[in-house]
Each structure stands twice: as structure tokens, then as C-alpha cells.
C-alpha positions in Angstrom: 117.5 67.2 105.4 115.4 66.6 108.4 115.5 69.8 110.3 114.7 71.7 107.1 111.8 69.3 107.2 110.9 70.3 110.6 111.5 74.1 110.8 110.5 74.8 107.5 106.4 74.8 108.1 107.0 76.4 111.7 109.4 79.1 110.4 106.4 80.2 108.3 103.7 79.7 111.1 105.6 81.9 113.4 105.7 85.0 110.0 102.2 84.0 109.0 99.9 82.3 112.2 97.2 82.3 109.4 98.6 79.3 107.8 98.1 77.4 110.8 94.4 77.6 110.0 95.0 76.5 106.8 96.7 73.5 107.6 94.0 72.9 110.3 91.7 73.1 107.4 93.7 70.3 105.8 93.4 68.0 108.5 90.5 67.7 109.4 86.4 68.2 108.6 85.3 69.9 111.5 83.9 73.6 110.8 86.1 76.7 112.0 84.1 78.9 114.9 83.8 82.5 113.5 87.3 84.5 114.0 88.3 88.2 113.3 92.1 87.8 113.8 94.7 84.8 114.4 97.8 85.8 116.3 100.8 83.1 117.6 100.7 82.5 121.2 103.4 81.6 123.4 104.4 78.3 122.9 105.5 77.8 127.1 103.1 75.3 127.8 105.5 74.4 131.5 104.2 74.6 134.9 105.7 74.5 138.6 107.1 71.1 137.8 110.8 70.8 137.0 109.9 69.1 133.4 110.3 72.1 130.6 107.0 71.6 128.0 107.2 73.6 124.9 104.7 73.5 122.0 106.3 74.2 118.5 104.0 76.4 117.4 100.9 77.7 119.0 98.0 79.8 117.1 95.1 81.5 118.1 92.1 82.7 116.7 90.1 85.5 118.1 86.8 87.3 117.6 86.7 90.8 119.2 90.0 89.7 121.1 88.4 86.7 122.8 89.5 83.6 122.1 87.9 81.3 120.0 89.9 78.5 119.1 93.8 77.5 119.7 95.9 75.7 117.1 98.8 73.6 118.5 100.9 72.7 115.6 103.7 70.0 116.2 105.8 68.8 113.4 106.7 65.3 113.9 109.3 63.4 112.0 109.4 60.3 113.9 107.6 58.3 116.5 107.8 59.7 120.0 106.7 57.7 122.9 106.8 60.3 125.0 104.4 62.3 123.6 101.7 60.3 124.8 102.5 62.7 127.6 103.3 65.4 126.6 100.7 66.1 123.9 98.0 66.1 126.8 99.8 68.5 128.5 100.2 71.3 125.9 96.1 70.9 124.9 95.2 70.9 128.5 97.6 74.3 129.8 96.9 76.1 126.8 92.9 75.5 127.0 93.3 77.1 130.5 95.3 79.5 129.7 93.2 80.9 126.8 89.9 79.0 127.9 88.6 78.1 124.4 88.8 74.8 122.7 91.9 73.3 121.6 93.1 71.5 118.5 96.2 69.3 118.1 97.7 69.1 114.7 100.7 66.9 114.1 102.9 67.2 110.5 104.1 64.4 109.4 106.6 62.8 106.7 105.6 59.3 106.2 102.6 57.3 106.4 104.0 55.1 109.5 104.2 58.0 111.8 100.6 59.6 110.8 99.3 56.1 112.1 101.1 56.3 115.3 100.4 59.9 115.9 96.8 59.8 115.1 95.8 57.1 118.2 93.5 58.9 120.1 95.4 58.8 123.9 93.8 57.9 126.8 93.7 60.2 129.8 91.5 57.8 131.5 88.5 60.4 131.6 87.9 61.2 128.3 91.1 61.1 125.6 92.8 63.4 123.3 93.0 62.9 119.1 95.3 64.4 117.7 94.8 65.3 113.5 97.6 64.2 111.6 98.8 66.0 108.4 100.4 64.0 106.1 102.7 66.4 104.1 103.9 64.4 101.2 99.3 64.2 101.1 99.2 67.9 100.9 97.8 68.2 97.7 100.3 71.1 95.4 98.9 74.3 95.0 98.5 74.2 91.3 96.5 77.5 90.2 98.7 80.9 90.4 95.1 82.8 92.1 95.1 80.4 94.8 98.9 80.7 95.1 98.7 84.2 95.8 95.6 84.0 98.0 97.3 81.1 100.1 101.3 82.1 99.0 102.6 80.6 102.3 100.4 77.0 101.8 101.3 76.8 98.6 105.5 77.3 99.6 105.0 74.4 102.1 103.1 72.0 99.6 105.6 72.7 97.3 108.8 72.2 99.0 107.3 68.6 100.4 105.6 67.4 97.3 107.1 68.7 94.4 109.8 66.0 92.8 109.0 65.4 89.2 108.7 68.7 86.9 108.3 66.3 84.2 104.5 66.0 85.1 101.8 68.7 84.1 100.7 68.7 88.1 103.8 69.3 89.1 104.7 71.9 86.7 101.7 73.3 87.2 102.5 74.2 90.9 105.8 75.1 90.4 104.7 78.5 88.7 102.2 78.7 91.0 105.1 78.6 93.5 106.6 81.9 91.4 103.4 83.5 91.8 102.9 82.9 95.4 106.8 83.9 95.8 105.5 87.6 93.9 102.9 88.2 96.7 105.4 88.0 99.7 106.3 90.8 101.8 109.8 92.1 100.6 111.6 91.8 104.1 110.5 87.7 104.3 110.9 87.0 100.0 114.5 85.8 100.7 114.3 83.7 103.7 111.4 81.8 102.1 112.7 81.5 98.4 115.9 79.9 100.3 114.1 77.8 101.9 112.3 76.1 99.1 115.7 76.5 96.6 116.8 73.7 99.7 114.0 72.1 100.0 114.0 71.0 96.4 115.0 68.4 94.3 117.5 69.5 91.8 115.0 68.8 88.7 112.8 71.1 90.0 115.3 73.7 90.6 116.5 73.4 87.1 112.9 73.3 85.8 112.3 76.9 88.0 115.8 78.6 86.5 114.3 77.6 83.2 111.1 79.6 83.9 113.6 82.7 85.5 115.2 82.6 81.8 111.6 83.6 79.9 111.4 86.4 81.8 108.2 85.9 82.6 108.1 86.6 86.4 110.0 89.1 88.5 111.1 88.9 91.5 111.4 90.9 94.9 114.2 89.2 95.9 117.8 89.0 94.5 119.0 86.0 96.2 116.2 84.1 94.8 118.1 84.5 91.6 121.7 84.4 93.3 120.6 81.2 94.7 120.8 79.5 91.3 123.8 81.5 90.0 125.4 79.6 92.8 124.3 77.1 92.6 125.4 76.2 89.4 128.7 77.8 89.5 129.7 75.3 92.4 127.8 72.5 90.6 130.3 73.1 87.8 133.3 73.0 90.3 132.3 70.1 92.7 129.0 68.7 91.8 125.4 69.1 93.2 126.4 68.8 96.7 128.5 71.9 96.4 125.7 74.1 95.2 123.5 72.5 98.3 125.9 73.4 100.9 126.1 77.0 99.3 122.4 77.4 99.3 122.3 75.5 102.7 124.8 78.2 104.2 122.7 81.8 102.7 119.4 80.0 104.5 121.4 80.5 107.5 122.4 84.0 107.5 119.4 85.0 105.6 117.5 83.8 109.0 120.1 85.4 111.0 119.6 89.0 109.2 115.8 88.3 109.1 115.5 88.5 112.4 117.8 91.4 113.1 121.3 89.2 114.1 124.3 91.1 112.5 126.4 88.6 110.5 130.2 89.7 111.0 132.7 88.5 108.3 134.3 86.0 110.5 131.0 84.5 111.2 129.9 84.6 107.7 133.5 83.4 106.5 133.0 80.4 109.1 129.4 79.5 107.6 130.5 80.0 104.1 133.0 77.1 104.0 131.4 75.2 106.2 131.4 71.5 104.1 128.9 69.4 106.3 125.6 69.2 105.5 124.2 68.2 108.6 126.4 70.9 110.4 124.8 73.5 108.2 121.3 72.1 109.2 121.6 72.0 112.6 123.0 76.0 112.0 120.0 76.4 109.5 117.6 75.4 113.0 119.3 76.9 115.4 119.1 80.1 113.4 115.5 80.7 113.8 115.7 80.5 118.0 119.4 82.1 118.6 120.2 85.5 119.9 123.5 86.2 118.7 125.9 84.2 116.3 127.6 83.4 119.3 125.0 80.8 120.2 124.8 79.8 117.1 127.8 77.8 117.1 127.8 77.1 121.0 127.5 72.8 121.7 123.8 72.0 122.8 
């Protein structure tokens, strides 16, 4: 599912720009510069030239409200030659912008594209490097404390790295998953438990429904629990791909009432019996940037 892939980290940068520095942290050695507050910036790295730039996500971390240091975060699931470009741009319009160093860091799905990504480009006066995160490299939160110190860190290592609840590791950091899913704000529990319920492999979904049954952990949300109920139910009737495409299809309105987009019944009817998977991903995207569900569905 590639644009799960994608949106899935920035989704939770743009809730949380902490985890931004977190993932910076990940990537690289370099100390961080002493910060009060991080906060997302706007990601409209364009100038007076006709070409559009736009940075997926942009952070910034601030010390008595001056800038100290800006996080460009780019999720990158193939190679790009173009970004050569583009990168350069993004670093050098938001270090004017904000006037404070800049750093580049690109997430990445295979090992292939973290080599590409992580060539230093040449500007011809100096270059740019950017710091490739290798996400399948992101080691799993496995300790519940840490979980719920770093809940949103621990959702992303999980959905990426988690495929084998057979292993004590993995087991391990799927209940630190449940404990970082306890410590999340009410009004985002739903939108991120449906993002991992997709995210994962079906063992592991099984393996988590199994915890649910102990009793052990309770939950803010009830569509984390609906999530399996239907999932199974539709498993029963057509198989694992049904109970995907029903999980697939709440992600999407979930993000749509998240943000304040009313879901009408025709709307909802339309997304419900939607039977394409890579339909309800593009919908499952699209969700986070539209306005209305009109757009939603319009061709782009």
C-alpha cells in the first residue's frame, strides 16, 4: 500500500511536529541546538518562478520564538531524479525564510533508494546531504515506558517493522504499540489506530485481537476495537482482502471527520463499497489535503 506508506509518518508529523525531531535523532549523530518548542512550518518552499516547490513536511524548533533549527522531512518511496533539484531548493528558501540551519531528512522503504537519496548533491559551491532514514531500520519500540514517552515513534516503527508476532521482539513492541495507543489524545486515537490496523500484516493484527481478548488494556477509542470486529466478520464472508478494504475505507472518513469534513451518507455509502484497493488509497491520501468530499473524489 504505498501511499499509506507515504502519508502515514507525515500524517503524524503534521499532529505531532515533535516526532520530526525524533526521527532526526534517528538519522543522524549530530547533536540538537537547545530548543523550547517545535512547531510545523509551512511547507511552500515556491518562489516568483512558475515551477510550484512543496516540502512534505516542514518542522521547526525554537528557543524563545527564534529559530534554531528547521527539519525538512521528505518521505521517499522511489528514486527521483529530480530531486537533485528540488531538494536544494526547499533547504535553501526555508534557511532564508527562517534564517537558521537546515536539515534534510528523507524516509525511505528499501535499502536501494537510501543509497540514492543519501549522495551528497553538488551545488557547485559547497553541496547539500541529505540523511536518509531507513524505516524498515527503525529499530521497534519495544518497552511500554518508552512507548508512551515516544507514543507517535513507536506507531511509525511499528506499522513499518512489525511482521512476525511469532518473535519475542516483535511481540514485545506490539504491546508497547497498545501502550503508546493509551497515551494519545482522544480526538487523534482513531485516525492513528486505523492507520496501523492497515498498516499491518494480518499475523500481527490477529496477535493484537488476541491481547484485546485478556482484557488487559483499554482503549480510548471504539473503532480500534470495531476495526477487528470487521474485520473478521468480512474475512469470514470474502477473505482477508474484504476485511482490508473495510479497514482501508473507515481510515478515510476517520481522516475526513478528523479534520472537521462532514461525511454525508451518500459519501460514506460511496466509500463503503468501494472494492479497489488502490482507489481507497489514493481516497485514504487525498483525505488528509482535501476540503470537502467533493474533492475527494474529483480526477487529479
Amino acid at each position: 500500500m504505498p501511499s499509506l506508506e507515504r502519508e502515514f509518518p507525515l500524517d503524524i508529523i503534521r499532529h505531532r511536529p515533535e516526532v520530526a525531531v525524533e526521527l532526526l535523532e534517528s538519522a543522524q549523530r549530530v547533536p540538537m541546538p537547545k530548543f523550547g518548542r517545535v512547531r510545523c512550518e509551512s511547507g511552500d518552499a515556491t518562489t516568483t518562478a512558475a515551477v510550484e516547490y512543496r516540502i512534505d513536511s516542514a518542522v521547526v524548533c525554537e528557543d524563545d520564538d527564534v529559530p534554531k533549527m528547521a527539519i525538512i522531512v521528505e518521505n521517499q518511496l522511489k528514486k527521483d531524479d529530480d530531486k537533485e533539484f528540488s531538494w536544494p531548493v526547499y533547504v535553501a528558501n526555508l534557511r532564508a525564510r527562517l534564517r537558521c540551519p537546515v536539515r534534510l531528512v528523507v524516509l525511505v522503504p528499501k535499502e536501494g533508494v537510501s543509497q540514492w537519496c543519501g549522495t551528497p548533491i553538488d551545488l557547485g559551491c559547497g553541496e547539500i546531504r541529505p540523511l536518509p532514514l531507513l524505516m524498515k531500520a527503525l529499530p521497534p519500540v519495544t518497552d511500554p515506558e518508552r512507548a508512551r514517552a515516544h507514543p507517535e515513534l513507536a506507531i511509525i516503527a511499528a506499522a513499518h517493522n512489525v511482521k512476525d508476532p511469532e518473535s519475542e521482539e516483535e511481540q514485545a513492541a506490539l504491546h508497547a504499540l497498545l501502550a503508546a495507543l493509551e497515551t494519545i489524545d482522544r480526538s487523534m486515537t482513531s485516525l492513528y489506530s486505523d492507520y496501523v490496523l492497515a498498516a499491518l500484516p494480518r499475523k500481527a493484527r490477529e496477535y493484537l485481537e488476541e491481547i484485546m481478548g485478556t482484557g488487559t488494556y483499554e482503549y480510548k477509542s471504539d473503532l480500534f476495537r470495531r476495526g477487528f470486529a470487521d474485520g473478521e466478520a468480512e474475512g469470514e464472508l470474502k477473505g482477508e482482502l474484504k476485511g482490508e478494504l473495510k479497514t482501508l475505507a473507515q481510515a478515510v472518513m476517520t481522516v475526513l471527520e478528523s479534520r472537521g469534513i462532514g461525511v454525508p451518507s451518500s459519501t460514506r455509502e460511496r466509500i463503503t463499497s468501494c472494492t479497489d484497493r488502490d482507489t481507497l488509497n489514493t481516497w485514504l491520501r487525498h483525505a488528509a489535503l482535501v476540503r470537502s468530499t467533493e474533492e475527494l473524489f474529483a480526477d487529479r
